[in-house]
LUMKOL-386675 format. One record per residue (C-alpha): z, y, x. Coordinates in steps of 0.05 Angstrom, whole numbers, padded with zeros to 5 digits, always signed. Example, Ala and Ser with C-alpha at 12.3 -4.5 7.8 and 13.67 -1.06 7.14 Angstrom:
BEGIN
+00156-00090+00246+00143-00021+00273
end
This chain:
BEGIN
-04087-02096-00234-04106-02026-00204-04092-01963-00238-04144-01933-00263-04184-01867-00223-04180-01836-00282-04113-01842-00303-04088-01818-00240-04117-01749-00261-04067-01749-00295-04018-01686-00273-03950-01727-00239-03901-01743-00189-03878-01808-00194-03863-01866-00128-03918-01913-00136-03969-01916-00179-03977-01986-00164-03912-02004-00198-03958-01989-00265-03973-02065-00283-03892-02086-00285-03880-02029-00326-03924-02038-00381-03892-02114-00383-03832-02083-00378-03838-02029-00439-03878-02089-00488-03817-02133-00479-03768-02068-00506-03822-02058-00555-03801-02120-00581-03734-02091-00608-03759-02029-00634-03791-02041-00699-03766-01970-00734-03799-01934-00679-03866-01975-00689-03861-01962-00765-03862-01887-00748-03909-01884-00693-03953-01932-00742-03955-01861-00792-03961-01818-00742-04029-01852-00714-04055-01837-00783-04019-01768-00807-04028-01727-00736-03958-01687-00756-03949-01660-00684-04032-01643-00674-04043-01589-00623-03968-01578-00602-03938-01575-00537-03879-01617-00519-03840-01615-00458-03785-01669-00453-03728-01691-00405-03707-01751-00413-03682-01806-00374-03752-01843-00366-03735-01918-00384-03772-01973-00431-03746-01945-00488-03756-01873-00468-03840-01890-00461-03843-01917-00532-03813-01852-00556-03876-01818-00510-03914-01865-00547-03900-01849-00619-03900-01770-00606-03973-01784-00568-03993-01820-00624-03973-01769-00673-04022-01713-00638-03976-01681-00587-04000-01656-00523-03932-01686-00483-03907-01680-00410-03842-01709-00391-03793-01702-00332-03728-01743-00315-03657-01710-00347-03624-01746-00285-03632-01756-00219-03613-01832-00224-03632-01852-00288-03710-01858-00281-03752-01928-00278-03804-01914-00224-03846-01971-00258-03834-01938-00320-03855-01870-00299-03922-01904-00262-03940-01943-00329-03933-01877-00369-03979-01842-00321-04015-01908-00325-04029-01892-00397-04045-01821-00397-03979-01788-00409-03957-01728-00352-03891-01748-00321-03845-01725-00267-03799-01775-00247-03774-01807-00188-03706-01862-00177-03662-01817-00129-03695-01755-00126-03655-01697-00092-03629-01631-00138-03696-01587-00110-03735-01651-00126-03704-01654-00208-03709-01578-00217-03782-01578-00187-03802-01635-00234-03764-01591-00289-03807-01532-00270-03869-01571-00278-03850-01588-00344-03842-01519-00375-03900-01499-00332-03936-01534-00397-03909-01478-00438-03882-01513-00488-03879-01507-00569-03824-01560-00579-03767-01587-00528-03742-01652-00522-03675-01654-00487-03625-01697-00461-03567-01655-00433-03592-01590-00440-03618-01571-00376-03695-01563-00400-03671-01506-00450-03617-01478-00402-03673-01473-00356-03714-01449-00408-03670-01387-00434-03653-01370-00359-03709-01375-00314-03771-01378-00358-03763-01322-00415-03833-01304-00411-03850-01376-00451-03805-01367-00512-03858-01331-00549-03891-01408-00553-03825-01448-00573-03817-01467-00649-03749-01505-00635-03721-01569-00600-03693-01631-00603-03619-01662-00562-03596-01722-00547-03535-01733-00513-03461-01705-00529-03461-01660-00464-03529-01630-00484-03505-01608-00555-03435-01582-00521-03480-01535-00478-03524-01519-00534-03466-01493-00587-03432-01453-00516-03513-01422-00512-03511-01407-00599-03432-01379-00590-03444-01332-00541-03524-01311-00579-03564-01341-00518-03595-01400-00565-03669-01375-00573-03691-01420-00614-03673-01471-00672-03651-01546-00641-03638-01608-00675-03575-01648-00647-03594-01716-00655-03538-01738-00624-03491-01719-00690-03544-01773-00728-03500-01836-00754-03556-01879-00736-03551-01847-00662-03476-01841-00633-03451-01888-00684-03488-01946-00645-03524-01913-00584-03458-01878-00558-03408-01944-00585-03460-02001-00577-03509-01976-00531-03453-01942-00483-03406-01999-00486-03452-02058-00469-03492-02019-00410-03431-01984-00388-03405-02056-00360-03470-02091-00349-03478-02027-00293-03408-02035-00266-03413-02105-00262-03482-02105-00226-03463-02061-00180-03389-02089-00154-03400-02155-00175-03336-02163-00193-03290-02200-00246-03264-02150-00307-03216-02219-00335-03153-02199-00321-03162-02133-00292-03130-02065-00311-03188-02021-00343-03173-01947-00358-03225-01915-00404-03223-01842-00394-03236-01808-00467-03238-01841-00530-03296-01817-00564-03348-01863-00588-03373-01880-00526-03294-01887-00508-03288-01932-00555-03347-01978-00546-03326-01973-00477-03267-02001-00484-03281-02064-00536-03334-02086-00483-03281-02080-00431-03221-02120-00475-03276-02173-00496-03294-02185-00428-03214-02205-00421-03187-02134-00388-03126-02095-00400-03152-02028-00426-03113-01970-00418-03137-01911-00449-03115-01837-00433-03131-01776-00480-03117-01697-00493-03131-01707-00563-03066-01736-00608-03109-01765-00655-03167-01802-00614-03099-01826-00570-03065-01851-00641-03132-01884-00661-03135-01923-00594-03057-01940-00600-03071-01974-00664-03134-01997-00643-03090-02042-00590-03100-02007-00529-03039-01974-00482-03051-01904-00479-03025-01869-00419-03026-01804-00378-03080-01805-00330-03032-01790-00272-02998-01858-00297-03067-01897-00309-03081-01881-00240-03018-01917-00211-03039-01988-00241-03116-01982-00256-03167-02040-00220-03227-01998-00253-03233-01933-00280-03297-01901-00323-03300-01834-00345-03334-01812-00412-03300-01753-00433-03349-01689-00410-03305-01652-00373-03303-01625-00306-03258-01668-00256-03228-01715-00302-03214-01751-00235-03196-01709-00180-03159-01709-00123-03084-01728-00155-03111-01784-00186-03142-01810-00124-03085-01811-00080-03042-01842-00129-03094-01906-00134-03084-01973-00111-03124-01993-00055-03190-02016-00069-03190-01981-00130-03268-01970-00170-03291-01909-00208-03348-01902-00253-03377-01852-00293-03411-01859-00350-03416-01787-00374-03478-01749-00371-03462-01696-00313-03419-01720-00248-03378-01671-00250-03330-01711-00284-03303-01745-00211-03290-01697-00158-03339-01719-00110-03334-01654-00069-03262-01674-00056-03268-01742-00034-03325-01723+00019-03275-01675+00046-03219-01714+00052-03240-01788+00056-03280-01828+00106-03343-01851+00064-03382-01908+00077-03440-01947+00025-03415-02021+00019-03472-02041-00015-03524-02007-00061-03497-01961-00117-03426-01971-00084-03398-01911-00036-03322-01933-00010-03280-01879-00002-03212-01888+00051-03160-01840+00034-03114-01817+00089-03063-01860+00060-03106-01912+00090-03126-01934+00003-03198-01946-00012-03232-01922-00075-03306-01937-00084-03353-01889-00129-03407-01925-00163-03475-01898-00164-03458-01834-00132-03412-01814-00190-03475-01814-00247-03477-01846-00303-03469-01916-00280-03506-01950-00345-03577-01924-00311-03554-01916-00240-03544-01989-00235-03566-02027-00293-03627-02004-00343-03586-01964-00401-03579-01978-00472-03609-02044-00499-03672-02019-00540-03649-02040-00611-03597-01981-00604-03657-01936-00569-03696-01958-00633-03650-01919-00679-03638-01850-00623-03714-01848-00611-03733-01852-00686-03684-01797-00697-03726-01763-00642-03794-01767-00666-03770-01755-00743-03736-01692-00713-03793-01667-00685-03830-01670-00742-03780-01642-00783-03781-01583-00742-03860-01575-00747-03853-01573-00810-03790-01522-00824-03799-01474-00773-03806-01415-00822-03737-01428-00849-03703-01448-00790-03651-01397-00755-03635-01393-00675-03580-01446-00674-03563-01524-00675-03578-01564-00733-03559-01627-00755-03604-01683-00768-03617-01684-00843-03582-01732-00883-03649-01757-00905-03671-01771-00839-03610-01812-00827-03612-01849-00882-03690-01871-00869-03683-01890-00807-03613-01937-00836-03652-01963-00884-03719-01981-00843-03670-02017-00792-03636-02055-00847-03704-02085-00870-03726-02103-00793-03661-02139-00787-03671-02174-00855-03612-02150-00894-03608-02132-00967-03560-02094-00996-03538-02062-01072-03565-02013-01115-03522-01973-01159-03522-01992-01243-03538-01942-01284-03465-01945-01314-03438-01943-01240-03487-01880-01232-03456-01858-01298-03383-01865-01276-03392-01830-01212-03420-01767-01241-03366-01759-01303-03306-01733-01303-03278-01755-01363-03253-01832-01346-03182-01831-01315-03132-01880-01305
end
């Protein structure tokens, strides 16, 4: 089936156009998982809460990602969207969104002039509302294109990295305008960062070496929730997890979670795999590469790839692609190291990101987000704001009925208890 003449009016850069048929089989199938996001797109269709608004987003443009461009279409917005990393994007994704209508900038390996231009293009829609996933729509927003922040009413994040940037921007007064971190949501890095992360994390590493985690030393670098999802993947697959930290208590939480915590310098002598998901700069760098074993492989499954020194290992190491998504590395100590997918996060590089009954829960936080924003703009100050309990608690209990599970309701005398002060031991 052709794409439609008319749909191709539509303003984009995207591969192939062509691709359009598998991605629309592709994005029903995720559909399939994502009843929360239906329920709300299903009120939006009817209640119009983002009529006659402009929304920019970058995101990375998967399945899940085009139901989310879906339910904000439905609900009246006037949406263009552009890829938040160079790796991350589903070219038959991106075809099936332009397929349907919906302006998108996206292309599987494009170069850094090739992601800013496509960033360009989607500020050049002068937005009201933002739609972020590691800050580099609104840092390119607030830098290069002051002249459109008359138009903004606020924004939406997603990821951990994006909010980090976002709190530097509010610290030092360069925030412009109000943003909601969905990413501090319960129903988002509880499961997206811990579920999500952890499953895609390995299915990415695994289709890219091919290789057997049973048995094998994995160091997980950071033991946040992605950390720790992370790392329960990687023990469950039958792995020896080592985890290293800076912070005492995440590194006491993963000793008595069962895990051998260790300096990184030490991790590095006796690692098979290593994945980063801290977000910081050169979590890996040079003297942790030369103190590898040979045939040592790195990952990242951070948002940015700064977290491996990349620079350094194309200065200083013969490089050679083994096979796709795998660059090998030989040290002058004659060890090999090879860097999956280029050092990005390996989850999309390689494999297709989170599963889309975690996306179901992120997205809905999305969408609610935006709307909350609509509707509060009057009262809302120039910095990051949580996702309203309420919100949270919606979206918890609209997944809980998908998945067919009950649970209690307080008693009145339980109600009672809990609000006295009287009753003691």
């Amino acid at each position: 089936m052709a794409v439609s003449k008319e749909k191709m009016k539509t303003a984009h850069h995207v591969k192939d156009l062509e691709l359009a048929p598998k991605g629309h089989g592709r994005i029903e199938w995720a559909g399939r998982s994502m009843p929360v996001l239906k329920s709300i797109r299903e009120r939006f269709e009817k209640e119009k809460p983002l009529k006659g608004l402009r929304i920019s987003a970058c995101l990375h443009v998967t399945t899940e990602t085009a139901h989310l461009m879906q339910t904000l279409h439905a609900g009246g917005g006037d949406l263009v969207l552009c890829a938040s990393n160079p790796l991350s994007t589903q070219d038959d994704v991106a075809a099936a969104l332009v397929d349907s209508g919906i302006s998108t900038y996206a292309i599987k390996g494009e170069d850094r002039d090739t992601y800013f231009k496509h960033i360009k293009a989607a500020l050049d829609h002068k937005p009201n509302l933002t739609m972020d996933d590691g800050c580099d729509l609104v840092s390119s927003l607030v830098s290069d294109r002051r002249e459109l922040l008359p138009n903004m009413i606020g924004g939406t994040e997603e990821t951990t990295t994006g909010v980090q940037r976002l709190r530097a921007m509010q610290h030092k007064g360069h925030l412009a305008f109000p943003v909601i971190s969905v990413n501090d949501a319960l129903t988002k890095h509880m499961f997206d960062n811990r579920y999500g992360t952890g499953q895609s994390t390995i299915d990415g590493i695994v289709r890219a070496t091919n290789r057997l985690l049973a048995g094998s030393v994995f160091v997980v670098l950071g033991y946040g929730w992605c950390g720790r999802g992370l790392a329960m993947r990687a023990k469950g697959m039958g792995a020896d997890v080592v985890v290293t930290e800076i912070d005492p208590l995440k590194a006491l939480e993963a000793t008595m979670d069962g895990y051998r915590v260790l300096p990184s310098l030490e991790a590095a002598r006796v690692g098979d795999f290593f994945c980063t998901v801290t977000g910081n700069t050169s979590v890996l760098a040079r003297e942790h590469f030369e103190k590898m074993k040979d045939g040592a492989i790195v990952a990242n499954s951070g948002h940015f790839n700064v977290e491996v020194d990349i620079a350094w290992l194309e200065k200083n190491a013969k490089k050679r692609t083994v096979r796709e998504f795998v660059d090998e590395y030989t040290l002058k100590n004659g060890h090999r190291v090879a860097v999956l997918g280029e050092g990005r996060l390996i989850n999309l590089a390689s494999a297709e990101g989170h599963p889309s009954s975690v996306m179901d829960m992120s997205f809905a936080n999305q969408a609610l987000s935006a709307e909350y924003v609509v509707k509060n703009a009057k009262k809302l100050q120039k910095q990051v704001y949580p996702v309203p309990a309420e919100i949270d608690r919606e979206i918890a209990r609209l997944k809980l009925a998908a998945m067919g599970v009950h649970i209690d309701s307080l008693t009145p005398a339980q109600e009672k208890y809990l609000a006295s002060w009287e009753e003691g031991t």
